[in-house]
DRENTIMI-737101 format. One record per residue (C-alpha): residue number from 1; residue in three letters; chain; x, z, y. Coordinates in steps of 0.1 Angstrom, whole numbers, m for minus. Last residue first. Layout:
 mipa marlo guba     x     z     y
  NUM   ALA    A     X     Z     Y
...
***
This chain:
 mipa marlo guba     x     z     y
  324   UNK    A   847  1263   348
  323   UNK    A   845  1266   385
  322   UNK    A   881  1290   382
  321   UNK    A   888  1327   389
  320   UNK    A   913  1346   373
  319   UNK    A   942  1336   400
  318   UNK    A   971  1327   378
  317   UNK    A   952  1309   350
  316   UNK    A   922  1299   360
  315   UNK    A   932  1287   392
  314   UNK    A   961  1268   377
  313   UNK    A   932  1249   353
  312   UNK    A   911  1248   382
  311   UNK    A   938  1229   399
  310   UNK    A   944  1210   369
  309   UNK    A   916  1197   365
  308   UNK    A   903  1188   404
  307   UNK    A   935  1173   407
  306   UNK    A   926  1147   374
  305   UNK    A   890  1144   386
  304   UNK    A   908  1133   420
  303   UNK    A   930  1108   407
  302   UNK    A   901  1094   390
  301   UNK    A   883  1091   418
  300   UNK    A   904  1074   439
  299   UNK    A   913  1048   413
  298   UNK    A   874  1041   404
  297   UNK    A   876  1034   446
  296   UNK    A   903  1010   447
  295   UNK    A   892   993   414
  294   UNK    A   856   988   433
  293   UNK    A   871   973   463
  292   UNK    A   894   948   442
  291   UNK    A   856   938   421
  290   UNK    A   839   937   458
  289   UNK    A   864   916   474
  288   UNK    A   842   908   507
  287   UNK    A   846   874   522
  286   UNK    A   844   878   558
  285   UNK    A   857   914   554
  284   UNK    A   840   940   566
  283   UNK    A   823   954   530
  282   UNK    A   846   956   505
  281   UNK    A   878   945   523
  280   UNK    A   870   964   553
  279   UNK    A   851   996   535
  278   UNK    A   877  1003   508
  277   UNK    A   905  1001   536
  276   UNK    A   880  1027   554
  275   UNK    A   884  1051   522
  274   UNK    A   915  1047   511
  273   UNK    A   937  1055   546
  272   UNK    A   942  1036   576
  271   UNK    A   950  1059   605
  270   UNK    A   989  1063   606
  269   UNK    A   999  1025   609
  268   UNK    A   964  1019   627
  267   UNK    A   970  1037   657
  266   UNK    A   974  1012   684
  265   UNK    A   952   987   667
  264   UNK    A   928  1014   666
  263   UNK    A   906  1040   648
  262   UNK    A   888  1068   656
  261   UNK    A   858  1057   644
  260   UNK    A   866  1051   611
  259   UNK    A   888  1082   610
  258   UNK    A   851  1100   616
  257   UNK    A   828  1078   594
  256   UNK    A   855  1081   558
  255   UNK    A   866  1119   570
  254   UNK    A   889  1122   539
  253   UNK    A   888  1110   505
  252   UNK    A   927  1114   485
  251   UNK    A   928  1152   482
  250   UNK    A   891  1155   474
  249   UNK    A   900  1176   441
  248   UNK    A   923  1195   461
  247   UNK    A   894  1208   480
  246   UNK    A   871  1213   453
  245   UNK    A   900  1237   438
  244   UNK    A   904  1252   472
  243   UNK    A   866  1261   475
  242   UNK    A   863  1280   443
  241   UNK    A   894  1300   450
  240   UNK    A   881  1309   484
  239   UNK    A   848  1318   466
  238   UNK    A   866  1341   442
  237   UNK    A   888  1356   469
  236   UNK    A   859  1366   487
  235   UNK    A   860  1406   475
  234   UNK    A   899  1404   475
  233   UNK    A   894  1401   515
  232   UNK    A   871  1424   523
  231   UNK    A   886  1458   507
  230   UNK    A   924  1458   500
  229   UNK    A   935  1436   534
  228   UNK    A   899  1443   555
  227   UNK    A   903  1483   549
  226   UNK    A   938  1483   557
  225   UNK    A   932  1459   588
  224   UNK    A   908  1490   601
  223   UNK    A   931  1518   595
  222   UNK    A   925  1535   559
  221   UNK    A   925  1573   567
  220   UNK    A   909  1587   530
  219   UNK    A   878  1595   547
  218   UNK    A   877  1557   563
  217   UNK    A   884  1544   528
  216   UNK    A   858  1564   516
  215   UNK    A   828  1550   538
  214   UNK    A   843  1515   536
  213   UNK    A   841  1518   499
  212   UNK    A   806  1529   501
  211   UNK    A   792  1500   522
  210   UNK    A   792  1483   485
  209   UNK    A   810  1447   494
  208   UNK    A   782  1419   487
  207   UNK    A   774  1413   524
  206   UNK    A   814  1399   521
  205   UNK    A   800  1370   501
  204   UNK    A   775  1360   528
  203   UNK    A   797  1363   552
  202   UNK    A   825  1340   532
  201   UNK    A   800  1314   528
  200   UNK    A   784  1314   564
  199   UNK    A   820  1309   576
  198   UNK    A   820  1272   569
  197   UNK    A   795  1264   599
  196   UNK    A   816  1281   623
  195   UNK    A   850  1268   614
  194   UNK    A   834  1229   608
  193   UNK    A   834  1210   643
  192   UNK    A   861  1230   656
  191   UNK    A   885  1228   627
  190   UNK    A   872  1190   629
  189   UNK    A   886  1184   663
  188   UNK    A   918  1201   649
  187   UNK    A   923  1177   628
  186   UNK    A   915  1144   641
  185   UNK    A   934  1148   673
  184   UNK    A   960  1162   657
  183   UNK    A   961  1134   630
  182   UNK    A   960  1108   656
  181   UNK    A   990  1123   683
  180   UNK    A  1016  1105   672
  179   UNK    A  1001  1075   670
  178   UNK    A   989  1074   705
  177   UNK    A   963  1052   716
  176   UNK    A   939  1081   710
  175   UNK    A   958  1107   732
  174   UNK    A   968  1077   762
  173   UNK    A   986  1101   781
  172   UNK    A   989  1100   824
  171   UNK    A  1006  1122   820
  170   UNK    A  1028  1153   838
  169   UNK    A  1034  1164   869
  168   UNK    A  1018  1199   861
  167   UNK    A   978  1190   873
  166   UNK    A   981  1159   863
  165   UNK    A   982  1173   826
  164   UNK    A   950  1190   838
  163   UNK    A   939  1160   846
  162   UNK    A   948  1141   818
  161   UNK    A   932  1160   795
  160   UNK    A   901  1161   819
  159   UNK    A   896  1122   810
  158   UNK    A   895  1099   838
  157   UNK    A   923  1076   838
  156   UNK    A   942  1080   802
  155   UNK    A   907  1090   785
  154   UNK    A   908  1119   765
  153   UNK    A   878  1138   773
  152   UNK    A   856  1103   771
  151   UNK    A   875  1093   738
  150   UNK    A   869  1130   721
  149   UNK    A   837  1133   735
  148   UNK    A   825  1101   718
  147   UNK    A   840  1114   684
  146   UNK    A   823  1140   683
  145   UNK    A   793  1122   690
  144   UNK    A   798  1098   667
  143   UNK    A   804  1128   645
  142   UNK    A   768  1140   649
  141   UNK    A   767  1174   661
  140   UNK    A   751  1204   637
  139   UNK    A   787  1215   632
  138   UNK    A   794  1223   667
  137   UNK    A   768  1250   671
  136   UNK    A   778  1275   644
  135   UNK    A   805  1285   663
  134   UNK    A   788  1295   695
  133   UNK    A   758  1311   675
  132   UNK    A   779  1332   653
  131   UNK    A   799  1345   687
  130   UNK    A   765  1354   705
  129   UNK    A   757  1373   671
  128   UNK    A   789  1393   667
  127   UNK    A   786  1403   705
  126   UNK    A   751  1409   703
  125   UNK    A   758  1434   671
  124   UNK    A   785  1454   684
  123   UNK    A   805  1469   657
  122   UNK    A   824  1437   650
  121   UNK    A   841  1440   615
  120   UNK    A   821  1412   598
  119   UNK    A   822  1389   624
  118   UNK    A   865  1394   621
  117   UNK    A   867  1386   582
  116   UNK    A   840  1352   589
  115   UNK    A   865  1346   614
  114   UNK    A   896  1345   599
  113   UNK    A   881  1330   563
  112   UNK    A   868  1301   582
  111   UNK    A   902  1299   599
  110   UNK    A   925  1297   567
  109   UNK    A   916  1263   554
  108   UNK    A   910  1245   584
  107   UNK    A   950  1241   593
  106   UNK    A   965  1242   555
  105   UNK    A   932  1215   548
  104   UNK    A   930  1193   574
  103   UNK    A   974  1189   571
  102   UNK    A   969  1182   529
  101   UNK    A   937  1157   541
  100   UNK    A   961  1139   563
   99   UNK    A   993  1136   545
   98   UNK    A   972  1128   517
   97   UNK    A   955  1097   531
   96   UNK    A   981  1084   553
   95   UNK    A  1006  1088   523
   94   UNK    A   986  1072   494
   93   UNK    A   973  1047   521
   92   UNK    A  1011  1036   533
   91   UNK    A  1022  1034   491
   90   UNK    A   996  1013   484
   89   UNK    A   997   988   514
   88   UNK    A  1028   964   502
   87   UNK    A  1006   957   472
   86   UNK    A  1019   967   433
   85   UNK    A   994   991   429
   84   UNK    A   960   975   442
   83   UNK    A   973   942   423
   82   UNK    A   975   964   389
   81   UNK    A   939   976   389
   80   UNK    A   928   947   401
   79   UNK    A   940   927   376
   78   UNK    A   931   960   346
   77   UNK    A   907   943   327
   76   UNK    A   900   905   338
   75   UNK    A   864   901   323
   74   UNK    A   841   872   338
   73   UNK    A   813   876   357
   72   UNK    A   781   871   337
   71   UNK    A   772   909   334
   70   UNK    A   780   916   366
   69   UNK    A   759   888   385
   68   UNK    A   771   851   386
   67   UNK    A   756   845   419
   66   UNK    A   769   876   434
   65   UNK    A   802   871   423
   64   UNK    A   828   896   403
   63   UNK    A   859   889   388
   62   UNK    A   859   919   363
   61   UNK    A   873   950   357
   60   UNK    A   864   971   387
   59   UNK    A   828   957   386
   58   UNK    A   825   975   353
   57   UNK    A   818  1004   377
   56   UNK    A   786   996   386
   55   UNK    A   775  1013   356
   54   UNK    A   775  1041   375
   53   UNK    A   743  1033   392
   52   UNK    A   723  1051   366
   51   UNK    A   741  1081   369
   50   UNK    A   735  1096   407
   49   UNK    A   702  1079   418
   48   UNK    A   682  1073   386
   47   UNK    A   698  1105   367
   46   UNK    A   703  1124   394
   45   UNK    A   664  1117   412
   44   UNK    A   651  1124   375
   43   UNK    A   668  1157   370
   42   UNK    A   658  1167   405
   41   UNK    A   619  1159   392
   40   UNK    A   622  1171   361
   39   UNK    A   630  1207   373
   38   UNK    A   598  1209   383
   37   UNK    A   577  1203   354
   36   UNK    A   603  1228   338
   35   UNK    A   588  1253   360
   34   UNK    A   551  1243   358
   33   UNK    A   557  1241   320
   32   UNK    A   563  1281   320
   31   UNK    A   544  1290   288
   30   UNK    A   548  1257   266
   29   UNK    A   582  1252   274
   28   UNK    A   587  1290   265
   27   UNK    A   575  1282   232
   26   UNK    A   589  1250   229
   25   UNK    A   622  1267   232
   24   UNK    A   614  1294   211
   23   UNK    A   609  1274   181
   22   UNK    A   638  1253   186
   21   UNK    A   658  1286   188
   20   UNK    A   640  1300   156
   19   UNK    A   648  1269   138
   18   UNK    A   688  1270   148
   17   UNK    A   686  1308   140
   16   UNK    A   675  1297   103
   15   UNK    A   693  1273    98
   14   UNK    A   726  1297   107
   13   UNK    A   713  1323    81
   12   UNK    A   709  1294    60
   11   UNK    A   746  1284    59
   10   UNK    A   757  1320    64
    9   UNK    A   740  1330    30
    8   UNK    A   754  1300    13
    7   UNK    A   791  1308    26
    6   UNK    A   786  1344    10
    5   UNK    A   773  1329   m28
    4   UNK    A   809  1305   m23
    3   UNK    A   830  1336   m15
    2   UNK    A   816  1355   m43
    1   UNK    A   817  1327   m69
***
């Protein structure tokens, strides 16, 4: 009888919470309307923009036409599915696109934590500013642009590559017709484009560090790379953590524009990866496969939610620090 009076009382204990709460919500909607007002609007851009398109994905399991629409196309499950799987270019894209976007990421990775460590320990404030500036530059040029540079630089006749290369005996090299050299090129042309841009992040999380703990490591004798070891760097280990995991979640999308652009017949073997096959059969083609094109991309993504998962899973667990 006791226990049965007891869950009672926590029954309309709990009512009653849930009706204050739905009280003070539309108390509080009532005060501050002008904020909820706009926060509306963003919420209406995702939800038109962002979740009602979505439903595109049915695509993937149909035969679709344009005449037909989606709804009137008919239903063939997991075909596409399947045929994306069992081609001769599945296994090529999987490795072209992770072989890439692993390689971008070990060689970009580390340098906007580098540099964003070594601004913050400049004394001289010009210096550290003048070296912001030069860095930060890159990444507000378009990638055709980038890209541009990289053919004109590069060229086997006239490009100052080859010039130099000249220089030793060596060359002429065609760098862009080359294979081998493709995933260099596209690399570290992006570690150049990006390294600036992506140390705003980790400076802004290092203005966090109490001043303090540099003022009594430096009474206690810390050298200078003892104070950035124990000091700055476990301070933007949460944001580095935060970073990885969307990272790995991206495994399989890379540069879509930029390898775009950089591909060639020469190339192609070590170039096409998911994203620009996507475009050419969904798009390029001269008759454009929009249900297989569809399945390819659902694929992607689902591969990805499933990396993004367990790396904050991993994160959570060994590192303490997750996005959920």
């Amino acid at each position: 009888m006791t226990t049965l009076n007891a869950e009672r009382t926590a029954a309309a204990h709990q009512r009653e919470r849930t009706a204050k709460s739905s009280v003070g919500l539309g108390l509080r909607m009532r005060r501050h309307w002008q904020l909820y007002a706009m926060l509306a609007l963003p919420l209406i851009w995702l939800a038109v923009f962002a979740y009602w398109p979505m439903y595109g994905v049915i695509i993937a399991f149909k035969d679709y036409n344009v005449v037909s629409g989606i709804w009137g196309s008919p239903w063939v499950g997991l075909k596409h599915f399947e045929r994306f799987v069992e081609s001769y270019q599945f296994w090529r894209l999987i490795r072209n696109t992770v072989f890439l976007h692993v390689y971008e990421l070990l060689a970009t990775f580390p340098l906007p934590i580098i540099l964003a460590l070594c601004l913050n320990t400049v004394r001289r404030k010009w210096f550290s500013r003048s070296a912001q500036l030069i860095t930060y530059a890159p990444h507000f040029i378009s990638t055709v642009v980038v890209v541009g540079l990289l053919v004109v630089l590069t060229n086997p006749n006239t490009g100052v590559a080859n010039q130099l290369l000249g220089l030793f005996g060596l060359g002429p090299v065609d760098f862009m017709g080359d294979s081998g050299l493709f995933r260099h090129l596209y690399v570290w042309s992006g570690a150049w484009q990006t390294m600036g841009f992506s140390a705003i992040i980790y400076l802004a999380a290092l203005t966090s560090v109490p001043p303090e703990l540099h003022e009594a490591a430096i009474v206690d004798g810390a050298s200078r790379l003892r104070r950035i070891w124990h000091i700055d760097l476990p301070a933007i280990v949460p944001v580095a953590v935060i970073l990885l995991i969307l990272n790995i979640g991206s495994i399989l999308s890379v540069g879509f524009e930029k390898v775009l652009l950089m591909q060639n017949n020469l190339n192609l073997d070590v170039a096409e990866v998911i994203d620009t096959y996507v475009y050419k059969i969904g798009l390029a083609s001269a008759v454009p496969q929009f249900s297989y094109a569809t399945a390819i991309g659902l694929f992607r993504s689902v591969i990805g939610l499933v990396l993004l998962v367990l790396a904050n899973t991993f994160a959570r667990r060994f590192a303490k620090s997750s996005l959920w």
